[in-house]
PDB file of N, H, CA, C and O in Angstrom:
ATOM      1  N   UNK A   1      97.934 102.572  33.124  1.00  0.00           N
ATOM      2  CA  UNK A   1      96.882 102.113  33.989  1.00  0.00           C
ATOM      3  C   UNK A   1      97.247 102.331  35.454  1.00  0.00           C
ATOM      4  O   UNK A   1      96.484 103.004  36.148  1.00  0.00           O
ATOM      5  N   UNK A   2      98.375 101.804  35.981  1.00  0.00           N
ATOM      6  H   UNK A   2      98.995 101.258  35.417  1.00  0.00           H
ATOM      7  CA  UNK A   2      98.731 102.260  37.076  1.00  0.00           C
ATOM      8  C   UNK A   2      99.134 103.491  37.608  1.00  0.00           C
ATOM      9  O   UNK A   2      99.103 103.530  38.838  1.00  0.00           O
ATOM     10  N   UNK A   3      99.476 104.430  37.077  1.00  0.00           N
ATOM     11  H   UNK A   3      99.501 104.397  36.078  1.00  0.00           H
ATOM     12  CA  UNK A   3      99.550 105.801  37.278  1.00  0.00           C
ATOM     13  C   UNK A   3      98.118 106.214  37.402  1.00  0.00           C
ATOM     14  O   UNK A   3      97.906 106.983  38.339  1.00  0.00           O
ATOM     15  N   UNK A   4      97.118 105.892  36.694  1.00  0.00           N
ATOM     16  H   UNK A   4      97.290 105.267  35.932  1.00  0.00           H
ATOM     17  CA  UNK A   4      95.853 106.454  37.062  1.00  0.00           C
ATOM     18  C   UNK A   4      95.221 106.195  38.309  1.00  0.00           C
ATOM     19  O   UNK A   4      94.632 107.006  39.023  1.00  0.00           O
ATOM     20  N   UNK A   5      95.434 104.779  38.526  1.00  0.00           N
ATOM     21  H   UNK A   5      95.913 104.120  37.946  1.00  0.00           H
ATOM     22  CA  UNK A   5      94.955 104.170  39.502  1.00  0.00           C
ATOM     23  C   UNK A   5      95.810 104.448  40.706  1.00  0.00           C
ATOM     24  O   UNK A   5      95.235 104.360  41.791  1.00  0.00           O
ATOM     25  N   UNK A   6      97.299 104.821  40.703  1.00  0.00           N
ATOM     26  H   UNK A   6      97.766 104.892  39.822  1.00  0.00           H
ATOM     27  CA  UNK A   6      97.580 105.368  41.877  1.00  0.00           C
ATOM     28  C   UNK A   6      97.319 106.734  42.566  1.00  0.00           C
ATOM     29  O   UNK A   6      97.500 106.976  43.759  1.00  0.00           O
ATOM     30  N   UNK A   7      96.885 107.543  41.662  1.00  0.00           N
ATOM     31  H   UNK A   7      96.737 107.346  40.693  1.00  0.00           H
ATOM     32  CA  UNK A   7      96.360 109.061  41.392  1.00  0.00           C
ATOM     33  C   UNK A   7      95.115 109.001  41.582  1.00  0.00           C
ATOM     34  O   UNK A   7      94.576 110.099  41.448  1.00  0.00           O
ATOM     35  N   UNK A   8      94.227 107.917  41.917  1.00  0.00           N
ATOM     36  H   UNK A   8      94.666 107.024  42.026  1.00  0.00           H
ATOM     37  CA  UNK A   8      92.976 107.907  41.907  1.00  0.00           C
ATOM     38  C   UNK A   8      93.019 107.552  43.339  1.00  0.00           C
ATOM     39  O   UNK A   8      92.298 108.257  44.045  1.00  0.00           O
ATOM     40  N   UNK A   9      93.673 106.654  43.918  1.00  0.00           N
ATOM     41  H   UNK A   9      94.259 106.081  43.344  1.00  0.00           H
ATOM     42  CA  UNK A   9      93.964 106.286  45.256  1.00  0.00           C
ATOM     43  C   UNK A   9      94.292 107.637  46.330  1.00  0.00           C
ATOM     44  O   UNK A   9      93.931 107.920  47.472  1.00  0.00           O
ATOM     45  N   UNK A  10      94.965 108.134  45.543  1.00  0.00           N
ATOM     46  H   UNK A  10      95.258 107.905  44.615  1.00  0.00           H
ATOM     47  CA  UNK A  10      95.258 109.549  46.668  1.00  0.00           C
ATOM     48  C   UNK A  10      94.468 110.681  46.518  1.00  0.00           C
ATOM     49  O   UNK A  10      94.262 111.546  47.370  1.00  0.00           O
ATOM     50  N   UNK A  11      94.042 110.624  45.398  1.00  0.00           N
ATOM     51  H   UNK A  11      94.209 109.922  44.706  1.00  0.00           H
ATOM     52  CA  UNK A  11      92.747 111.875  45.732  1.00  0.00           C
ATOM     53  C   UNK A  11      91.720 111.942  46.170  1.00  0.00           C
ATOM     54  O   UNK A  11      90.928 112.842  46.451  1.00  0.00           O
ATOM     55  N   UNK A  12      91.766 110.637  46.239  1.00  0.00           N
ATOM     56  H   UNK A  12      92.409 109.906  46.011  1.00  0.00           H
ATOM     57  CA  UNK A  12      90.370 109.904  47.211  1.00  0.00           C
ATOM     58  C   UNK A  12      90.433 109.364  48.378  1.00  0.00           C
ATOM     59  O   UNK A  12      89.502 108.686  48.812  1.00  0.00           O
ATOM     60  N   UNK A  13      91.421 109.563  48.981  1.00  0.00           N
ATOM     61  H   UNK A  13      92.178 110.114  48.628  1.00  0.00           H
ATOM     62  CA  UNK A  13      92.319 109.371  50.267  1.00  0.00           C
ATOM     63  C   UNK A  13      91.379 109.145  51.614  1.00  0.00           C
ATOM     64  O   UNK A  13      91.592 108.302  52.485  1.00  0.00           O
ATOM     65  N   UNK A  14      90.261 110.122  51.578  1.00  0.00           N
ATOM     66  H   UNK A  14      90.088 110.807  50.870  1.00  0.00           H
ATOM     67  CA  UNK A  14      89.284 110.450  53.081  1.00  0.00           C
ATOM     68  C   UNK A  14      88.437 109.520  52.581  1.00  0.00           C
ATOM     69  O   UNK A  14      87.800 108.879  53.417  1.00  0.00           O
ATOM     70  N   UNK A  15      88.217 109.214  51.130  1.00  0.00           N
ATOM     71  H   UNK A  15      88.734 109.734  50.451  1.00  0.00           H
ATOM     72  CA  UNK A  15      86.877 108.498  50.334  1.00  0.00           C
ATOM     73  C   UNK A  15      87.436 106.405  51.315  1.00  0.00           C
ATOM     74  O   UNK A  15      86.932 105.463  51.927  1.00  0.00           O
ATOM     75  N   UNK A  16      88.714 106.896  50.768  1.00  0.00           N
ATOM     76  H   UNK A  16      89.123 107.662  50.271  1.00  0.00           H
ATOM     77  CA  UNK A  16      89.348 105.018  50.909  1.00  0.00           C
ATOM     78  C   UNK A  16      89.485 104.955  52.254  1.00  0.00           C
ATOM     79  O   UNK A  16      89.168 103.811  52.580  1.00  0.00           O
ATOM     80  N   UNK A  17      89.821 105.651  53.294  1.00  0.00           N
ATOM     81  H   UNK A  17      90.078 106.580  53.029  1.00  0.00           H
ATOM     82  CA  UNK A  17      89.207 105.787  54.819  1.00  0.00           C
ATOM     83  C   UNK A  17      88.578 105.433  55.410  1.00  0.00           C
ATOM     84  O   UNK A  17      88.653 104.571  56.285  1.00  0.00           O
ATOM     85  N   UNK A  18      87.469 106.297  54.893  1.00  0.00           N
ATOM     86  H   UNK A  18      87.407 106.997  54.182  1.00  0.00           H
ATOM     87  CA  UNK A  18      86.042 105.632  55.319  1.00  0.00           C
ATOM     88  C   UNK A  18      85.249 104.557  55.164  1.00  0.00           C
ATOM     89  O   UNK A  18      84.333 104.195  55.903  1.00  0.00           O
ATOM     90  N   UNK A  19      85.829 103.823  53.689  1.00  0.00           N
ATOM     91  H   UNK A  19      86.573 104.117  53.089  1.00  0.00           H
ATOM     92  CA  UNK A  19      85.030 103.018  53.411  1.00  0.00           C
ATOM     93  C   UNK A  19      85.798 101.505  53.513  1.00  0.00           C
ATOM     94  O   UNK A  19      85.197 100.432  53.555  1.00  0.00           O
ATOM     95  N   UNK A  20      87.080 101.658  53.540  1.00  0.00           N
ATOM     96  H   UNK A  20      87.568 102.530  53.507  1.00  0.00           H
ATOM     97  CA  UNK A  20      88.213 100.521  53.986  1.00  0.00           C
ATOM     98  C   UNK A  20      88.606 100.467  55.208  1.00  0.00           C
ATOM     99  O   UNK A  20      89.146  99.431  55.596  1.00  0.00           O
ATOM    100  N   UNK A  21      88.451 101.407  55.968  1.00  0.00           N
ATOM    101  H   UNK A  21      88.012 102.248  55.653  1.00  0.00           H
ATOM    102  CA  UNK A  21      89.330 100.947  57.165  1.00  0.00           C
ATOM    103  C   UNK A  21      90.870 102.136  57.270  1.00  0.00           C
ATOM    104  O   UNK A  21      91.439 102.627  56.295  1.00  0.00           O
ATOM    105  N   UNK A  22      91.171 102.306  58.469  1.00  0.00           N
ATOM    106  H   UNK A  22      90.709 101.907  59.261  1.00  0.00           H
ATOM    107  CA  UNK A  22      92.525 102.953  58.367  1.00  0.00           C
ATOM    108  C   UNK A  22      93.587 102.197  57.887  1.00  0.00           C
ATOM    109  O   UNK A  22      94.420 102.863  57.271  1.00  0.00           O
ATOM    110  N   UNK A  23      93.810 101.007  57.984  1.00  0.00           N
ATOM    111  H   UNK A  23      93.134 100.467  58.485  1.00  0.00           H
ATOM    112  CA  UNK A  23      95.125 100.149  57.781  1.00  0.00           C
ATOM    113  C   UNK A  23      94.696  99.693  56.327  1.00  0.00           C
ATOM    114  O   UNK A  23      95.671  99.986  55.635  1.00  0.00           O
ATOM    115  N   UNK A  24      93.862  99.202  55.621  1.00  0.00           N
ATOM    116  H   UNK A  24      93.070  98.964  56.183  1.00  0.00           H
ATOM    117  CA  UNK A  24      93.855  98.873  54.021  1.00  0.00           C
ATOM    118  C   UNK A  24      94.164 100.358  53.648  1.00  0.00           C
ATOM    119  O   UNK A  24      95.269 100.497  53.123  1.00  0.00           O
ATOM    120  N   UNK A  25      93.569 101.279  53.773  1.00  0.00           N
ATOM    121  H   UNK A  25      92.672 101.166  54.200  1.00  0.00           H
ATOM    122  CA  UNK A  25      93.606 102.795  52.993  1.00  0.00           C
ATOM    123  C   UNK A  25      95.199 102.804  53.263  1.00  0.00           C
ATOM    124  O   UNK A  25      96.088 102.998  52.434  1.00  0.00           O
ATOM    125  N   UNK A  26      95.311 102.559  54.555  1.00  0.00           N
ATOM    126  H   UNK A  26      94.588 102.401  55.228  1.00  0.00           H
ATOM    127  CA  UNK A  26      97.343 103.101  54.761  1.00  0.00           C
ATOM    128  C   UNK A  26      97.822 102.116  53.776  1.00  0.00           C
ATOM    129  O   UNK A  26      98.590 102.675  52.993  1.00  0.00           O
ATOM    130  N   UNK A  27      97.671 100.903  53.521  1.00  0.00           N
ATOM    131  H   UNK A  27      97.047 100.449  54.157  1.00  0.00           H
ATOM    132  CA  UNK A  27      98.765  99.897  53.034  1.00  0.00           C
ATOM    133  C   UNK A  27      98.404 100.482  51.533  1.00  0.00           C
ATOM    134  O   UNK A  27      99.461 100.930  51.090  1.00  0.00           O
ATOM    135  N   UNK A  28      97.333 100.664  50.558  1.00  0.00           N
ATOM    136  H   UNK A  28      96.474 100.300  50.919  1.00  0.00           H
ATOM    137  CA  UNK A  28      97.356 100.833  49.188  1.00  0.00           C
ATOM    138  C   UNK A  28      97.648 102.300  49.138  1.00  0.00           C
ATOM    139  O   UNK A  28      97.541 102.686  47.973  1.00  0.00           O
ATOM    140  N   UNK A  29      98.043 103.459  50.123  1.00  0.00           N
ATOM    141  H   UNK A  29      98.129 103.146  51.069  1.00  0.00           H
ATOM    142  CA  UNK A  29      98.380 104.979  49.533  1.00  0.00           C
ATOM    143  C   UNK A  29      99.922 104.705  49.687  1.00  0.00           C
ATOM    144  O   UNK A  29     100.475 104.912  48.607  1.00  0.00           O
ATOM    145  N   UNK A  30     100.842 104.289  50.714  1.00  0.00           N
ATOM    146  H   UNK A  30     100.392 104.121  51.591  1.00  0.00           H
ATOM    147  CA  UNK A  30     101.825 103.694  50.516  1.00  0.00           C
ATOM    148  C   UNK A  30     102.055 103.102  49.607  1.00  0.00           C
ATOM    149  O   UNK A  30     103.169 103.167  49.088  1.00  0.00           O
ATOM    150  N   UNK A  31     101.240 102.464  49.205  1.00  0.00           N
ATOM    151  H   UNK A  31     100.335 102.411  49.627  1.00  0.00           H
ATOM    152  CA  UNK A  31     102.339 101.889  47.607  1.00  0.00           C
ATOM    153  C   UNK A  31     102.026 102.917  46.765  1.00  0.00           C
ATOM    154  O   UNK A  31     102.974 103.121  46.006  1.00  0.00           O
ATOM    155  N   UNK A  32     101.053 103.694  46.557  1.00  0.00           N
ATOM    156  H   UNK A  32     100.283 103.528  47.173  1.00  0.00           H
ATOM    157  CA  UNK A  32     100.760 104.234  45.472  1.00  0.00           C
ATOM    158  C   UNK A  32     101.673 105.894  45.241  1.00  0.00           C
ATOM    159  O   UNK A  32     101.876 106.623  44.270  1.00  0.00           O
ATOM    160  N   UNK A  33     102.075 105.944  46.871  1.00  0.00           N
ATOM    161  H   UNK A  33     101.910 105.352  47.660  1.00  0.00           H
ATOM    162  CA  UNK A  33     102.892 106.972  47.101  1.00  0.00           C
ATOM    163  C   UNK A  33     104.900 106.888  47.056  1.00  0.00           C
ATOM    164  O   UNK A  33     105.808 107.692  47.267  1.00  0.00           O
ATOM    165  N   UNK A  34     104.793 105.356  46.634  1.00  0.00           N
ATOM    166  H   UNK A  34     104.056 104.703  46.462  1.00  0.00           H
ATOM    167  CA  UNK A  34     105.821 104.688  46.905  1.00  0.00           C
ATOM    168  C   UNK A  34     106.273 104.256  45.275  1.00  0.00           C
ATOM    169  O   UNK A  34     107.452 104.251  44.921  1.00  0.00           O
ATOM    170  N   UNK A  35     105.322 103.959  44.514  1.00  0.00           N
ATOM    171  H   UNK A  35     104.364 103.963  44.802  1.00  0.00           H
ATOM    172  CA  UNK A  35     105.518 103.355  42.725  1.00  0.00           C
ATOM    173  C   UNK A  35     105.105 104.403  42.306  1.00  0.00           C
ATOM    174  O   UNK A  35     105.410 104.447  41.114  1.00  0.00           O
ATOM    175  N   UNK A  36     104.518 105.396  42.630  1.00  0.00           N
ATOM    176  H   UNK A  36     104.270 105.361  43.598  1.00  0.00           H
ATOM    177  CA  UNK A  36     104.097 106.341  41.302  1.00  0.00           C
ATOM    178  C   UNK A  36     105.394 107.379  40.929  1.00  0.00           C
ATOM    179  O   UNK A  36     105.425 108.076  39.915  1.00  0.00           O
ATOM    180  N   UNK A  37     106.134 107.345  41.651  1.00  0.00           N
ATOM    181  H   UNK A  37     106.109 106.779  42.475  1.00  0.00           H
ATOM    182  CA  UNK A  37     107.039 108.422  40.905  1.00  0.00           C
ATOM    183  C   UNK A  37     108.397 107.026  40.272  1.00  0.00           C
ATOM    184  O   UNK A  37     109.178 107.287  39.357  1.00  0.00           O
ATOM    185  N   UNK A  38     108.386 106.029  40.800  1.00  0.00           N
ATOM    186  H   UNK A  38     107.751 105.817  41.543  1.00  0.00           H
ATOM    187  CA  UNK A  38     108.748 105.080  39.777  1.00  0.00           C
ATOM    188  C   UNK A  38     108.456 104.582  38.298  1.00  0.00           C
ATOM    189  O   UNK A  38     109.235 103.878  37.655  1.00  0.00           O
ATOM    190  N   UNK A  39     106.964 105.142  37.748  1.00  0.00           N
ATOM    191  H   UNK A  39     106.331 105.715  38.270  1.00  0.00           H
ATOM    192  CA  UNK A  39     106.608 104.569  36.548  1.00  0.00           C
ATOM    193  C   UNK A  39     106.861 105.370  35.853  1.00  0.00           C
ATOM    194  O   UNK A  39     106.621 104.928  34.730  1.00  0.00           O
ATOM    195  N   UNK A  40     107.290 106.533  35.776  1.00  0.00           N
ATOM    196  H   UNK A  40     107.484 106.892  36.689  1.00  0.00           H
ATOM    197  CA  UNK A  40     108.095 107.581  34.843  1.00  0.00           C
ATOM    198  C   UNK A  40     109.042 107.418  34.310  1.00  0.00           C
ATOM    199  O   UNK A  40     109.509 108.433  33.792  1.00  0.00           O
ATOM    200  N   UNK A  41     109.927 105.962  34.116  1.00  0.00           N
ATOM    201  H   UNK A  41     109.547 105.137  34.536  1.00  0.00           H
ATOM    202  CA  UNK A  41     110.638 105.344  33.366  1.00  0.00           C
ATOM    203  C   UNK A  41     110.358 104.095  33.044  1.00  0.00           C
ATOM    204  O   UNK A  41     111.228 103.267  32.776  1.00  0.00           O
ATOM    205  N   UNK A  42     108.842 103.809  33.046  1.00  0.00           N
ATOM    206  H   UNK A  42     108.134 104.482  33.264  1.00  0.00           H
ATOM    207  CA  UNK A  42     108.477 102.275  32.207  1.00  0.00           C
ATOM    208  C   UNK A  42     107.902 102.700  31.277  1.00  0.00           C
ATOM    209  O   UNK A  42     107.513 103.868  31.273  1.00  0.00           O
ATOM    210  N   UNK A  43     107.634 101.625  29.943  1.00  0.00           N
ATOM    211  H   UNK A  43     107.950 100.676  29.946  1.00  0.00           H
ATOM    212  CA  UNK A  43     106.774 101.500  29.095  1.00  0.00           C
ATOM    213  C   UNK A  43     106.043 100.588  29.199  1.00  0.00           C
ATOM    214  O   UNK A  43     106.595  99.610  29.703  1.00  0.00           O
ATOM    215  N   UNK A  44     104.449 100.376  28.807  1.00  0.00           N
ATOM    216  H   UNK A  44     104.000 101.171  28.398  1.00  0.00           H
ATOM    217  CA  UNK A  44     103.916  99.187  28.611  1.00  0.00           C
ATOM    218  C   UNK A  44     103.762  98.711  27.595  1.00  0.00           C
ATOM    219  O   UNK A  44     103.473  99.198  26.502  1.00  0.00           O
ATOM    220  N   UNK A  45     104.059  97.162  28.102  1.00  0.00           N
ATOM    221  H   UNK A  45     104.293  96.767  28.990  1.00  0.00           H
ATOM    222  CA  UNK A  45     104.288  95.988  27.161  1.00  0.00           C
ATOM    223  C   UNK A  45     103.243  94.752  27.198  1.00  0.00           C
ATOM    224  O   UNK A  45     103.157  93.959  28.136  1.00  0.00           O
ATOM    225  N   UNK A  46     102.623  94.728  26.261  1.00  0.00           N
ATOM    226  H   UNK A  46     102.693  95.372  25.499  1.00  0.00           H
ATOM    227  CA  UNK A  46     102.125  93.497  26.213  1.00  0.00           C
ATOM    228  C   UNK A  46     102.478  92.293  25.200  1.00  0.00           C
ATOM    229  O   UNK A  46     102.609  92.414  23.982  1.00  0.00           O
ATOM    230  N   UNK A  47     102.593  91.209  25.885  1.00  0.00           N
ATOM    231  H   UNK A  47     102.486  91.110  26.874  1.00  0.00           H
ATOM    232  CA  UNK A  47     103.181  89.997  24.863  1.00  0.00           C
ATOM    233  C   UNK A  47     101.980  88.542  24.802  1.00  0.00           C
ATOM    234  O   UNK A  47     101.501  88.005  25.801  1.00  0.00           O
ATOM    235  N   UNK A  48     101.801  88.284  23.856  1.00  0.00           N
ATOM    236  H   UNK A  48     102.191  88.720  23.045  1.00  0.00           H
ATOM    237  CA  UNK A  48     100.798  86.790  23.985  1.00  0.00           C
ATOM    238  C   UNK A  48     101.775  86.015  23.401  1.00  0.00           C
ATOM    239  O   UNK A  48     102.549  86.432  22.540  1.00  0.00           O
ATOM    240  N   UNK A  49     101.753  84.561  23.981  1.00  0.00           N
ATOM    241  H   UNK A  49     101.124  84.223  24.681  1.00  0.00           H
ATOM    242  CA  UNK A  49     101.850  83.761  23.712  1.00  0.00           C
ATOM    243  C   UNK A  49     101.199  82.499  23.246  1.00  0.00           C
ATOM    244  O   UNK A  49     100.102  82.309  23.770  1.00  0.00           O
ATOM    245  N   UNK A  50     101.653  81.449  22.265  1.00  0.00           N
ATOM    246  H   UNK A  50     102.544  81.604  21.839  1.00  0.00           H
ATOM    247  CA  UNK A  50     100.875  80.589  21.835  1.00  0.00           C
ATOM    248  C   UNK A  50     101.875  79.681  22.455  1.00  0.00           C
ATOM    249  O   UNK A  50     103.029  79.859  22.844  1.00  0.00           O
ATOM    250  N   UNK A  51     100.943  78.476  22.424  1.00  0.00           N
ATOM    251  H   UNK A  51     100.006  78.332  22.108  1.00  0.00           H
ATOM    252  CA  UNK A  51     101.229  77.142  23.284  1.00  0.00           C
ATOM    253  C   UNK A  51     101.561  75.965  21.772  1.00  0.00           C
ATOM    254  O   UNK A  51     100.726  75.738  20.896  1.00  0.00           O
ATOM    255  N   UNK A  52     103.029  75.353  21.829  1.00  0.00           N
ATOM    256  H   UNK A  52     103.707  75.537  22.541  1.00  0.00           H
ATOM    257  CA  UNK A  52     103.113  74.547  20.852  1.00  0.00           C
ATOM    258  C   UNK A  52     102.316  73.428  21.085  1.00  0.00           C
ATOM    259  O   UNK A  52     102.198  73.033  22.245  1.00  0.00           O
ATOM    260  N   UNK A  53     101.528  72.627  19.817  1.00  0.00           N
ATOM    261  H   UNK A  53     101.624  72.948  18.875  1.00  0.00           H
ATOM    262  CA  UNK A  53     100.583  71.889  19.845  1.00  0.00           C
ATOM    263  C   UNK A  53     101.565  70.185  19.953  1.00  0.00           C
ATOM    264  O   UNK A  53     100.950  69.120  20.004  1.00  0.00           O
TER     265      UNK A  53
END
């Protein structure tokens, strides 16, 4: 999910610009330019938990 969504952030770069502002568009391509070559060694995990009664 996050790999898409950071890949979606930068190709749409002039799109998140215009419609955010220069400083929101800067703060979310920075991260997205910053974690995306990090998630190439996670897996996702999901866990539920139940609540003892």
């Amino acid at each position: 999910m996050w790999r898409r969504l950071y890949a979606l952030w930068i190709r749409h770069e002039a799109d998140l610009r215009r419609q955010l502002g220069e400083d929101q568009a800067q703060n979310m391509l920075r991260e997205a330019r910053r974690m995306l070559p990090r998630l190439d060694g996670r897996r996702v995990l999901a866990v539920t938990l139940r609540r003892a009664r």
